[in-house]
N, C-alpha and C positions, 0 to 999 in steps of 0.2 A: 686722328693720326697720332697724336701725344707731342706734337710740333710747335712751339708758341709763335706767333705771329710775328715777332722780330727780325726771322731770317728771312722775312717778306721784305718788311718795312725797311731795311738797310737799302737793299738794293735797290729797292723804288728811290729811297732818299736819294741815292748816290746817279745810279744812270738815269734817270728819269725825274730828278728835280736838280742834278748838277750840286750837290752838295756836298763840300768835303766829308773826308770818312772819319774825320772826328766831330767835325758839329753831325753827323749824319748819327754817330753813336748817340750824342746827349740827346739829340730830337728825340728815335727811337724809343727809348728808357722811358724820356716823358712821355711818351705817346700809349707806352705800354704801362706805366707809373697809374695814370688817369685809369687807364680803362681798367685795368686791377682794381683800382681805388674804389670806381661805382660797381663793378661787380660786387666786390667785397662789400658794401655796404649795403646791397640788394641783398645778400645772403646772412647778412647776420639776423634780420627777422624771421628769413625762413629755416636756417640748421644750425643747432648749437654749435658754439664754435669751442673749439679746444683751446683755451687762452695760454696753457701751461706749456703749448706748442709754439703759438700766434705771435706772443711777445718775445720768447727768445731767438726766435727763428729772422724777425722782421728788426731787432737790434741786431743781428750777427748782418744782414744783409744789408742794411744803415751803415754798419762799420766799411765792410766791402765797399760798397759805394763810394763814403769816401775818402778812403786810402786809394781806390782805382781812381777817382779826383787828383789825390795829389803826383801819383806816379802818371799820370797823361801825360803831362808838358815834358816829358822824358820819354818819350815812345813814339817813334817817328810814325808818319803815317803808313806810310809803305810797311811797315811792323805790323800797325793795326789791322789794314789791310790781309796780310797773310796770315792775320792768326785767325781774323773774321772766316776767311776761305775756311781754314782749317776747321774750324769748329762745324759751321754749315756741313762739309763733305765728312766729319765726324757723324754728327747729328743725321743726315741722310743716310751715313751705313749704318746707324743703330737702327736707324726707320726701317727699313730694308730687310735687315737680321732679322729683325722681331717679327715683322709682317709677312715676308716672303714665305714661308715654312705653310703659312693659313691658305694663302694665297695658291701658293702651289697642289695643296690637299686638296681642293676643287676643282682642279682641273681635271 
């Protein structure tokens, strides 16, 4: 689908374990952080990795992370909230965009 698991795991966090939407964010991250991690580590014996990519890619998103750290305690949850919505109903029209057109040729 090209979807990563995240837009799953929020929502489980939140209606289905009752967990605010900002601890529901940091779980998330980790949850996704890990399983990155051993994939990533499963894959570096089997494909050469592009390191001149790997390193700067994963300090720029170190940075992100935390600067997004320090601007939280400044972002109400209800903010959090509707921007989560926004991104999911983002991320579901690109899904959508992309795949529909395939979808539709076979009918």
């Amino acid at each position: 689908i090209g979807a990563g698991g995240g837009f799953v795991i929020m929502p489980s966090l939140t209606l289905l374990g009752g967990m605010p939407v900002k601890r529901a964010v940091g779980s998330s991250l980790l949850i996704i952080c890990l399983n990155s991690a051993s994939a990533f580590l499963s894959y570096t014996n089997e494909v050469p990795m592009h390191w001149n990519v790997v390193v700067p890619f994963a300090a720029a998103v170190a940075t992100g992370s935390l600067l997004g750290s320090a601007f939280s305690s400044s972002i109400s949850q209800d903010t959090v909230k509707k921007a989560f919505s926004g991104m999911v109903l983002a991320t579901c029209g690109g899904l959508l965009a992309s795949k529909l057109p395939a979808i539709l040729a076979t009918l």
